[in-house]
ZAGUKE-424101 format. One record per residue: z, x, y of N, C-alpha, C in turn. Coordinates in steps of 0.02 Angstrom, whole numbers, padded with zeros to 5 digits, always signed. Each point is the difference from the previous one (the first is absolute). Example, Ala and Ser with C-alpha at 12.3 -4.5 7.8 and 13.67 -1.06 7.14 Angstrom:
BEGIN
+00390+00660-00284+00000-00045+00059+00000+00045+00060/-00036-00018+00053+00003+00042+00059+00037-00039+00055/
This chain:
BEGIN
-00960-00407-02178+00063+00007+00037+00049+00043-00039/+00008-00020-00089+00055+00053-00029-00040+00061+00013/-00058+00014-00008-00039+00074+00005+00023+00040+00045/-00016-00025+00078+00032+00020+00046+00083-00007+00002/+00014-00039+00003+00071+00022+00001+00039+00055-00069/-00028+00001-00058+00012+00069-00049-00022+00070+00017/-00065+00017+00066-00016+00044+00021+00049+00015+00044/+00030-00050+00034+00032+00031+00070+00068+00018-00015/+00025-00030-00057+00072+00043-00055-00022+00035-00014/-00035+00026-00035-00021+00076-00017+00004+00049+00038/-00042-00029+00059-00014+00052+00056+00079+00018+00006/+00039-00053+00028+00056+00013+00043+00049+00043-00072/-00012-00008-00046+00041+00029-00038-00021+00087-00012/-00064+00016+00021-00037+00064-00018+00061+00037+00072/-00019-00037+00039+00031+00019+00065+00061+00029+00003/+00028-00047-00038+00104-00003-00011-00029+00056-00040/-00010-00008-00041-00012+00061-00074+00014+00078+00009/-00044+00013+00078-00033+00033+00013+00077+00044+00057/+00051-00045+00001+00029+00016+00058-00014-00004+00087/-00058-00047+00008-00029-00019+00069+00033-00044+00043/+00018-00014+00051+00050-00043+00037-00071-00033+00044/+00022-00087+00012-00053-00005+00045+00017-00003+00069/+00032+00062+00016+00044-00007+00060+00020+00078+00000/-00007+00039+00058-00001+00057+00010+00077+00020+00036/+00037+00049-00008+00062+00018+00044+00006+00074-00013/-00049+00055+00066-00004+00054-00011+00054+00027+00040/+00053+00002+00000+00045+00051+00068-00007+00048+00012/-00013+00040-00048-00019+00071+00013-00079+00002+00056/-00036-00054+00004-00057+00012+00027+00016-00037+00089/+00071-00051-00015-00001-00030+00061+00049+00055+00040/+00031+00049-00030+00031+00043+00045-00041+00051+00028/-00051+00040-00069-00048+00038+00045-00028-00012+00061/-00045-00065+00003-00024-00028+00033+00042-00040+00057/+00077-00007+00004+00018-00038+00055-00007+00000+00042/-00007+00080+00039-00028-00016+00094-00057+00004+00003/-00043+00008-00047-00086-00001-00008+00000-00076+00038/+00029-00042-00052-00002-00061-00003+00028-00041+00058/+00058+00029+00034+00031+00001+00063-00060-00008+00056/-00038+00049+00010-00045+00008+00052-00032-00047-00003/-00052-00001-00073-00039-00038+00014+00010-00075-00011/+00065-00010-00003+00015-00086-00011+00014+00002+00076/+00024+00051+00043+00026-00024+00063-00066+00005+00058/-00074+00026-00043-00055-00031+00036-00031-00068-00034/+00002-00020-00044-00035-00076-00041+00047-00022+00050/+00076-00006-00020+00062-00059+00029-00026+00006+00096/-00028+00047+00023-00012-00011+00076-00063-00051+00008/-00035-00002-00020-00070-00034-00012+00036-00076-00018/+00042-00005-00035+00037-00075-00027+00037-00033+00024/+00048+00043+00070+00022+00001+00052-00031-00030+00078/-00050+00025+00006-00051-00015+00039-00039-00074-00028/-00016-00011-00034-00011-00072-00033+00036-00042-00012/+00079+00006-00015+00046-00057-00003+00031-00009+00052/-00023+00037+00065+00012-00020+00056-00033-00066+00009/-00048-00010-00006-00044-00056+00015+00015-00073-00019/+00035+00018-00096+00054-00055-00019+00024-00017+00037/+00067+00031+00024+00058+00011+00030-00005-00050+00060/-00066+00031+00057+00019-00044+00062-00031-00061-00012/-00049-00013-00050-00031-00069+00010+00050-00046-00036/+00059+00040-00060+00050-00036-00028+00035-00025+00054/+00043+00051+00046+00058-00004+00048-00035-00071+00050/-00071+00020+00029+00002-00053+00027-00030-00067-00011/-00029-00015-00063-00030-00057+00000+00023-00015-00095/+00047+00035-00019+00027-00007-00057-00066-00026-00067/-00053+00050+00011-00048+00007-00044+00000+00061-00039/-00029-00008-00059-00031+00040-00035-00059+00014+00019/-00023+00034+00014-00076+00024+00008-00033+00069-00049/-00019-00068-00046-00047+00040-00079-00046+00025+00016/-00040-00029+00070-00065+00026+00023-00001+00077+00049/+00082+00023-00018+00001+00066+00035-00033+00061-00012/-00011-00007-00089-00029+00044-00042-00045+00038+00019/-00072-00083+00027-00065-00014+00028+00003+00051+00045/+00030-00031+00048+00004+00029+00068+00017+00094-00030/+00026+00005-00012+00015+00066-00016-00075+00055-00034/-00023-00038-00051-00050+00009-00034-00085-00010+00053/+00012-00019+00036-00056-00013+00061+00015+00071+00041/+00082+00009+00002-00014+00082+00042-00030+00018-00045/-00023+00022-00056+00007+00049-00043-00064+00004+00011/-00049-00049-00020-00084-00005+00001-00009+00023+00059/+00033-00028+00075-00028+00030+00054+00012+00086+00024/+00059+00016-00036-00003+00063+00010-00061+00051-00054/-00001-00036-00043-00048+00020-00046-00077-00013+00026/-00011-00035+00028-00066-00013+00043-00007+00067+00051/+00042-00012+00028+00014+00051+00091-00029+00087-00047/+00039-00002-00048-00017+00087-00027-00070-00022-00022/-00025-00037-00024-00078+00013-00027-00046-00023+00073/+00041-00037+00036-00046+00009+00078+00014+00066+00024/+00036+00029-00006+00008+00065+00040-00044+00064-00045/-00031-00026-00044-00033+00053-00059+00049+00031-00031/+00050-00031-00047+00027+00024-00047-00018-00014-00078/-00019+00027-00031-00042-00033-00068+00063+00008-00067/+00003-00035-00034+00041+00015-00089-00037+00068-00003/+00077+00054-00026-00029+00069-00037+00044+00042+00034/-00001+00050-00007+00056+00057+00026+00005-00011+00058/+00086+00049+00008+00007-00016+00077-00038+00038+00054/-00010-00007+00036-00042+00061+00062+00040+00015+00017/-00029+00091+00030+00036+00031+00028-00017-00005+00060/+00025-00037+00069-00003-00028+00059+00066+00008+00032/+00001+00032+00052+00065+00016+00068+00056-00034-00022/+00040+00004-00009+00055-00042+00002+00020-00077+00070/-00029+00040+00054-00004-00043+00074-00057-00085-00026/-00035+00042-00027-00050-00045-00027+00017-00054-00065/+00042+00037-00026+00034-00072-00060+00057-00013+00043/+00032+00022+00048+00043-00043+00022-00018-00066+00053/-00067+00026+00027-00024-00034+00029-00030-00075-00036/-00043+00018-00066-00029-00054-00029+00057-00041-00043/+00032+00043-00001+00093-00059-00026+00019-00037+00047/+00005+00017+00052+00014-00057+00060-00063-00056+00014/-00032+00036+00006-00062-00072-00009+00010-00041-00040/+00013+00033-00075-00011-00051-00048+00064-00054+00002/+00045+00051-00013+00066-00052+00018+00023-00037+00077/-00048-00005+00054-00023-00060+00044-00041-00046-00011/-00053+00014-00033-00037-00033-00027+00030-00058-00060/+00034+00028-00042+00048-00046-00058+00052-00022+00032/+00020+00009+00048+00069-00025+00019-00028-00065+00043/-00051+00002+00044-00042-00057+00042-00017-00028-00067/-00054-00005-00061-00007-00032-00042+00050-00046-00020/+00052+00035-00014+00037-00037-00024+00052-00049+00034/-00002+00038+00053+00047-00062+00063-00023-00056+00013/-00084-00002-00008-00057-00042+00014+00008-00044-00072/+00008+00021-00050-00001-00059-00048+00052-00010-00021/+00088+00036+00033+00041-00038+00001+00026-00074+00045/-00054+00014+00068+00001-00042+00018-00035-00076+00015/-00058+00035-00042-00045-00078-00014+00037-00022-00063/+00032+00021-00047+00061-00033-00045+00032-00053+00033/+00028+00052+00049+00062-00065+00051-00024-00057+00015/-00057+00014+00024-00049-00053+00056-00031-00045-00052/-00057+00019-00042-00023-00031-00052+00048-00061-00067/+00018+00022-00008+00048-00003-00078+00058-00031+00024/+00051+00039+00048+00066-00004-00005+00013-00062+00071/-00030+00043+00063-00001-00065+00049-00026-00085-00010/-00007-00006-00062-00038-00092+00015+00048-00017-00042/+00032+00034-00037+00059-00017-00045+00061-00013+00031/+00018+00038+00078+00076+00016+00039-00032-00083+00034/-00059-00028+00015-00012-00036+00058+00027-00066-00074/-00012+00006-00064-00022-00073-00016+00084+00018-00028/+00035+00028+00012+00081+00017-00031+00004-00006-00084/-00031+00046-00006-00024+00002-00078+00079+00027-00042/+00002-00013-00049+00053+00013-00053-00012+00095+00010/+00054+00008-00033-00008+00092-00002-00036+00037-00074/+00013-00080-00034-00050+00022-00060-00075-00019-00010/-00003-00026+00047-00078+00008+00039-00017+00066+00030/+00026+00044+00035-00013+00047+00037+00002+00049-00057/+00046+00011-00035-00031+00040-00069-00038-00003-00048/-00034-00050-00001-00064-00017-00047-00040+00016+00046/-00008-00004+00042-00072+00006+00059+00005+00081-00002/+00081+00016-00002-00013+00078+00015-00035+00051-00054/+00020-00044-00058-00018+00036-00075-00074-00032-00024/-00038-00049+00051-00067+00006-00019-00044+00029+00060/+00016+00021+00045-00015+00047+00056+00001+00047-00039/+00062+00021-00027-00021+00089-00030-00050+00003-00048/-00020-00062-00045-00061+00009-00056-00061-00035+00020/+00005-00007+00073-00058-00005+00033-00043+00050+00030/+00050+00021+00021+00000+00094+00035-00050+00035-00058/+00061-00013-00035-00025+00067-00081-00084-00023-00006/-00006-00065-00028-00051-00003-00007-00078-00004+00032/+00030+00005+00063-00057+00000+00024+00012+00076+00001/+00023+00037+00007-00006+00087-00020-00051+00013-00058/+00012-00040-00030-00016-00006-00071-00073+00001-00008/-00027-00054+00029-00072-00005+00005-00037+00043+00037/+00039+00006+00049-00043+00054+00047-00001+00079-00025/+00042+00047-00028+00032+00021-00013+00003+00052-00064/+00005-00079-00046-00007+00007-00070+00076+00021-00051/+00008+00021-00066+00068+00005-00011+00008+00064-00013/-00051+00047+00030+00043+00083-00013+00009+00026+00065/+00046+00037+00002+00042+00036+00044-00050+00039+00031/+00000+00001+00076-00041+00040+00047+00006+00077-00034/-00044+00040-00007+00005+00083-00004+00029+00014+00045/+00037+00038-00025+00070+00036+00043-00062+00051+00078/+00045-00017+00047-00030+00089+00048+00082-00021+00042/+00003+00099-00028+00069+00009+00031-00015+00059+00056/+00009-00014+00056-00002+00058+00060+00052+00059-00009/+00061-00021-00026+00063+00048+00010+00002+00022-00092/-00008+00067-00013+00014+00034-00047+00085+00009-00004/+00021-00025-00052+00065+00010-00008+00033+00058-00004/+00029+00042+00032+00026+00063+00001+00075+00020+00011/+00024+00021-00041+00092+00023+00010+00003+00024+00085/+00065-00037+00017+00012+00018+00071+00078+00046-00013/+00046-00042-00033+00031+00060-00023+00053-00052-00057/+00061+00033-00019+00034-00015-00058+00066-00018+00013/-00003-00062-00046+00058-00038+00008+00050+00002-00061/+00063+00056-00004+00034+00019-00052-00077-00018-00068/-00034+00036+00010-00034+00039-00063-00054-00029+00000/-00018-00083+00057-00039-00043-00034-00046+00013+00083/-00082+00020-00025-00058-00018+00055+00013-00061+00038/-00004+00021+00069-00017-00063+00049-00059+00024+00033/-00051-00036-00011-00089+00019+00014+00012-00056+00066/-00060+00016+00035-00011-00025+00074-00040-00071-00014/+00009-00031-00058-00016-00064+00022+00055-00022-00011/+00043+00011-00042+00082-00043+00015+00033+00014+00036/+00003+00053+00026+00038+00012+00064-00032-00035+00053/-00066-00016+00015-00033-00038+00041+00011-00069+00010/+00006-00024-00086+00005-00050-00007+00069-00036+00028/+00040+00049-00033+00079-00022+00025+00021+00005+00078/-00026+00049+00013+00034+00013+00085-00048-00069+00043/-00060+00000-00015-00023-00044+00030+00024-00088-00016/+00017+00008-00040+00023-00100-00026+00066+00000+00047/+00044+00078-00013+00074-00019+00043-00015-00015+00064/-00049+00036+00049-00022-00014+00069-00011-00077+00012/-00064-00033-00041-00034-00063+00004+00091-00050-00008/+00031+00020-00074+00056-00050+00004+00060+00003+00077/+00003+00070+00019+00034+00020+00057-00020-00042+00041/-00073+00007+00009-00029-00035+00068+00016-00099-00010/-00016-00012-00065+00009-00077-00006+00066-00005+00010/+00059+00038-00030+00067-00040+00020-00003+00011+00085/-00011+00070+00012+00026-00003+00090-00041-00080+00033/-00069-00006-00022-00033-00075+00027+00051-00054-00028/+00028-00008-00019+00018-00060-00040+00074-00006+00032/+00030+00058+00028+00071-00014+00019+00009+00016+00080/-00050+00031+00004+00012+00022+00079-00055-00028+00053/-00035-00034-00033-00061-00038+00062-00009-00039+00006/-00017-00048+00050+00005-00081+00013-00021-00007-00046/-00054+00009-00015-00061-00040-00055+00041+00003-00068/+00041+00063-00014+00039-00004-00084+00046-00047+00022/+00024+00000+00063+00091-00062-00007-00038-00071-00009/-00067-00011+00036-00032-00057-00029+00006-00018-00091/-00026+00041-00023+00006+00000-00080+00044-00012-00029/+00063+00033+00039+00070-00010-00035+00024-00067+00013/-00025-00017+00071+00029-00049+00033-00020-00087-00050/-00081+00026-00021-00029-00082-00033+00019+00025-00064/+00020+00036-00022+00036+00020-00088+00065-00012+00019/+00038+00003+00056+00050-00018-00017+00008-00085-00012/-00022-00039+00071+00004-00062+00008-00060-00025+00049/-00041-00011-00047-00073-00007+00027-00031-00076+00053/+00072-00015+00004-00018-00091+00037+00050+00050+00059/+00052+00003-00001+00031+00036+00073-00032+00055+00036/-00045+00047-00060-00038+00052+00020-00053-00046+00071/-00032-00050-00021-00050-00026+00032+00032-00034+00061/+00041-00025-00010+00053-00028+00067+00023+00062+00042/+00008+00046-00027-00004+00046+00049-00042+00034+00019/-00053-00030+00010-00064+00036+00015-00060+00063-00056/+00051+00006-00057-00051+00033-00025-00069-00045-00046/-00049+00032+00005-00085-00040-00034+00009+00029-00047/+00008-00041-00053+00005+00003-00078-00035+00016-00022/-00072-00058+00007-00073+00025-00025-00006+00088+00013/+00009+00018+00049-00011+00060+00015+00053+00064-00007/+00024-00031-00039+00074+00065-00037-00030-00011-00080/-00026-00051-00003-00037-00005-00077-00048+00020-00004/-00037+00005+00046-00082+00030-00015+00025+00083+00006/+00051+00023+00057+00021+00070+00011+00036+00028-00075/+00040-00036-00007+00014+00012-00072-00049-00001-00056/-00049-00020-00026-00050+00011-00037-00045+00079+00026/-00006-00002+00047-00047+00055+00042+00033+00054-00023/+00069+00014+00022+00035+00060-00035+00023+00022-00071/+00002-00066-00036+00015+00020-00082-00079+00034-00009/-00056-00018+00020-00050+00000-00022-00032+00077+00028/+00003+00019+00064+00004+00072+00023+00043+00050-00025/+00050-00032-00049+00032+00055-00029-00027+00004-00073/-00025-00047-00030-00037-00017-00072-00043+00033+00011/-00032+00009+00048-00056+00034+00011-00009+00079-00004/+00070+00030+00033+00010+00080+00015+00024-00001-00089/+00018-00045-00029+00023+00034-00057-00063+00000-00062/-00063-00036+00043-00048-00005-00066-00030+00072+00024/-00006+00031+00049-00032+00058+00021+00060+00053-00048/+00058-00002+00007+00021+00057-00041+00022-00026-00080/-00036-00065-00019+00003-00003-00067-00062+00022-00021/-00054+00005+00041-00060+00012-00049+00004+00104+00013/+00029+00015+00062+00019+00062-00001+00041+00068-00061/+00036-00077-00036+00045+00027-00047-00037-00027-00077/-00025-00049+00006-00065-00023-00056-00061-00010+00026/-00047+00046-00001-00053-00020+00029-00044-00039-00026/+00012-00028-00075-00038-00027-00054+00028-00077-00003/+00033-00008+00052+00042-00076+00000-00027-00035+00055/-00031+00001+00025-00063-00048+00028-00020-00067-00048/+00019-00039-00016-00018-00064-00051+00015-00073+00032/-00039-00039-00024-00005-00084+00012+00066-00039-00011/+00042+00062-00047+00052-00053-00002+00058+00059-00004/-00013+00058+00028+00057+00072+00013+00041-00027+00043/+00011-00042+00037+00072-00014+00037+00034-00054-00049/-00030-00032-00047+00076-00041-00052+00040+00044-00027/-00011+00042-00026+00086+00022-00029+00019+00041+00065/-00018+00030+00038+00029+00036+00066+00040-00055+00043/-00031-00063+00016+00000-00053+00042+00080-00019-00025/+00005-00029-00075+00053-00009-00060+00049+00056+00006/-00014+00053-00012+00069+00056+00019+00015+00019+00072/-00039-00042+00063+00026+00019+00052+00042-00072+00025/+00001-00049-00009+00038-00051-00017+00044+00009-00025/+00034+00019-00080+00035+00028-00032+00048+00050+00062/-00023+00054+00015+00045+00042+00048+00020-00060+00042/-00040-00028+00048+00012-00040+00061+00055-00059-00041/+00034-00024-00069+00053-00032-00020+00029+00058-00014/-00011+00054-00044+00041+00052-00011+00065+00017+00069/-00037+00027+00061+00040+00010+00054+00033-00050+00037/-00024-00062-00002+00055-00076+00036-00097-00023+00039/-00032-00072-00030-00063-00047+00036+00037+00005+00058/-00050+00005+00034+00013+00002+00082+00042+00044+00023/-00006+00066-00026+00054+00060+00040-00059+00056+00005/+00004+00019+00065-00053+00053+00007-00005+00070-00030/+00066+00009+00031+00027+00067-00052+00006-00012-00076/+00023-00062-00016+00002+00010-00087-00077-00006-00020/-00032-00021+00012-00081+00007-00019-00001+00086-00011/-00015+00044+00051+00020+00080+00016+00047+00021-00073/+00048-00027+00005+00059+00019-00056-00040-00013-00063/+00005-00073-00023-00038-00021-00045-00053+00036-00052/-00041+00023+00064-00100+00037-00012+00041+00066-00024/+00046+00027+00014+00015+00058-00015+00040+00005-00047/+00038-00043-00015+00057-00002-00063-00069-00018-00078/-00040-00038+00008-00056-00037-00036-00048+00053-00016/-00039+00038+00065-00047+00053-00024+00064+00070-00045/+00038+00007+00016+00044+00054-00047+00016-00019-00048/+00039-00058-00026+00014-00046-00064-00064-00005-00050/-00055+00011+00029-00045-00017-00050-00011+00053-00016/-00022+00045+00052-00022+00089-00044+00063+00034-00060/+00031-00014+00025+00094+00008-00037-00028-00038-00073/-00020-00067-00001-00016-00039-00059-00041+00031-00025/-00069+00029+00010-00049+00027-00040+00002+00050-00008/+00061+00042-00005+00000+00072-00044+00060-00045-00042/+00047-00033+00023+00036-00018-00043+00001-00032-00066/-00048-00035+00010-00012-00079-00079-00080+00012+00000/-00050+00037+00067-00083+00017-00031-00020-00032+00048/-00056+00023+00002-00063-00045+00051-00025-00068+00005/+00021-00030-00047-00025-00054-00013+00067-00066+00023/+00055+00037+00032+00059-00039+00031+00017+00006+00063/-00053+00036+00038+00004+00007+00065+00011-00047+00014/-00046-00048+00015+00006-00059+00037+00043-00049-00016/+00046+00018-00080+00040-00068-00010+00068+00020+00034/+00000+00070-00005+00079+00020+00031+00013-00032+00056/-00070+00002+00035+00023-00023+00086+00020-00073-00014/-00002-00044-00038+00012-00066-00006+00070-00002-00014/+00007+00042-00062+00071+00000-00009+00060+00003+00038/-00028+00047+00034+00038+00034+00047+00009-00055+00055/-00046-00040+00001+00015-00053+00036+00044-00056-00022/-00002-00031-00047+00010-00055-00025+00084+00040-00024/+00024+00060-00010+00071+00050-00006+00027-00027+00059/-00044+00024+00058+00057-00010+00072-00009-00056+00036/-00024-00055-00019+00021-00076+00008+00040-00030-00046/+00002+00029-00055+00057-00029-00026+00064+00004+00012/+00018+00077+00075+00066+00005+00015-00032-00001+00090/-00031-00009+00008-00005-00030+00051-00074-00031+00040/+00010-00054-00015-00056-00054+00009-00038+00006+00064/+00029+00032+00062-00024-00009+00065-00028+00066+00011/+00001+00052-00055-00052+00069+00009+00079+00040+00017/-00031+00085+00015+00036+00045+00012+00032-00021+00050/-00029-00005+00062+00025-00010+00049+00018-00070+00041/-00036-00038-00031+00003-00066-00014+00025-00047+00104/-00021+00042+00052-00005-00032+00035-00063-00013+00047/-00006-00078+00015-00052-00035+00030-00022+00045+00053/-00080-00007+00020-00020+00007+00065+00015-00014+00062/+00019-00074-00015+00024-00032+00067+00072-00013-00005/+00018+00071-00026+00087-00001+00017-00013+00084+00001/-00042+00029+00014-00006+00086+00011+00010+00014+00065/+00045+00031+00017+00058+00050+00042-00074+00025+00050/+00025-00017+00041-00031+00038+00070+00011+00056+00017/
């Protein structure tokens, strides 16, 4: 024990000695790089956006956490990853194939992951979460069930699977579309981004303007009057799972688009973890702050890793969290679902 602990003074003193910080603060590299970093945090933060949606409504209306969102998210990912090797796409360079034709096998795939995943957001509900609403289970019951659902998921990935990351096959060759004050915007982030704003566009217009969304609002707001007035609960809860989970889904098709090497048994925990994070970042249960959130979160972090190094990506986004609850506890925007403006 003195052995080791006289090696690890040494070390740390060679270090000091040496003038080494164990903590990086390059500015000169976070200004070069700021709208580099701009772009492409404002395609990760769309992808994070699209997933803490799923928080958001199962928070607003049934005031859960759902750890097992990750899963669900990570199930698009395999099935879109399946759909390209059913369609004869193999690991290895990209092909040169029509453009009509990768736009085509992108929509497959991302129907294909978006049904996957709606499908095992909703045997969650049904399985797991429904025998728990019938026996009026504690709420810290419903989060243990939710957080061994997600390492049930994983692991059975696991076995089947195994623990290395699918070989990447990417259809879309990344290519400059044009320039953003100095910094490349290539056609998968521009893809990425225009398409998450549509999917979130389309979920708020459902959520505020159609029977079926005033249902949602209606059992998030007051879920015993909701039912006295005719709305079916069960069935604003199963609808609500279906849609966090169709949007988990469009975002595992343009996460493996933007990593194609992130296909893994357990690649939706830290994604799953920082899209949560946004979904408190922007106000639990606000549709738009989820949106806000994914986007303030994917930029904050790229901002962090030219700033302090690569190896603080992922803590900035925490910080950054645990900074803006300390001045305001209820998120950016910090208002409920079932108090959202018609």
């Amino acid at each position: 024990m003195e052995t080791s602990r006289s090696l690890n003074q040494s070390l740390s003193a060679q270090v000091l000695a040496q003038g080494e910080s164990w903590i990086g603060f390059d500015v000169g590299l976070f200004i070069d790089r700021f709208w580099a970093n701009t772009v492409d945090g404002l395609s990760y933060g769309s992808i994070y956006a699209l997933v803490a949606i799923g928080y958001t409504l199962v928070y607003g209306v049934l005031k859960l956490i759902n750890f097992a969102h990750s899963e669900v998210f990570i199930v698009g990912a395999f099935a879109a990853y399946f759909t390209f090797t059913a369609l004869g796409f193999r690991p290895g360079p990209t092909l040169d194939i029509p453009m009509i034709e990768i736009v085509v096998n992108l929509l497959l795939a991302g129907v294909v992951a978006m049904i996957a995943s709606g499908l095992l957001a909703l045997t969650l509900e049904r399985v797991a979460y429904r025998p728990l609403r019938k026996k009026k289970a504690p709420r810290l019951v419903f989060l243990i069930t939710a957080v061994g659902a997600s390492f049930t998921i994983q692991q059975l990935f696991l076995l089947w699977r195994g623990a290395n990351a699918e070989r990447a096959i990417r259809l879309l060759r990344p290519e400059p579309v044009f320039e953003f004050f100095g910094a490349r915007v290539t056609n998968i982030q521009l893809t990425i981004f225009l398409a998450s704003l549509v999917l979130m566009l389309v979920a708020d217009i459902f959520i505020n303007r159609t029977r079926l969304g005033r249902g949602i609002r209606a059992v998030a707001q007051d879920p015993d009057t909701a039912t006295l007035m005719g709305v079916n609960r069960e069935r604003v809860i199963m609808l609500t799972f279906i849609v966090g989970g169709v949007l988990a889904g469009a975002a595992a098709l343009f996460y493996i688009m933007q990593i194609p090497q992130g296909v893994l048994y357990n690649g939706g925990f830290l994604l799953g973890i920082k899209a949560f994070t946004a979904a408190v970042l922007g106000g639990i249960g606000n549709l738009r702050g989820a949106l806000l959130g994914g986007l303030i979160l994917g930029i904050a972090e790229n901002y962090g890793q030219s700033l302090f190094g690569g190896e603080w990506r992922d803590i900035v986004a925490f910080v950054l969290l645990i900074a803006i609850l300390m001045f305001r506890p209820t998120g950016i925007l910090g208002e409920s679902l079932g108090k959202a403006r018609v």
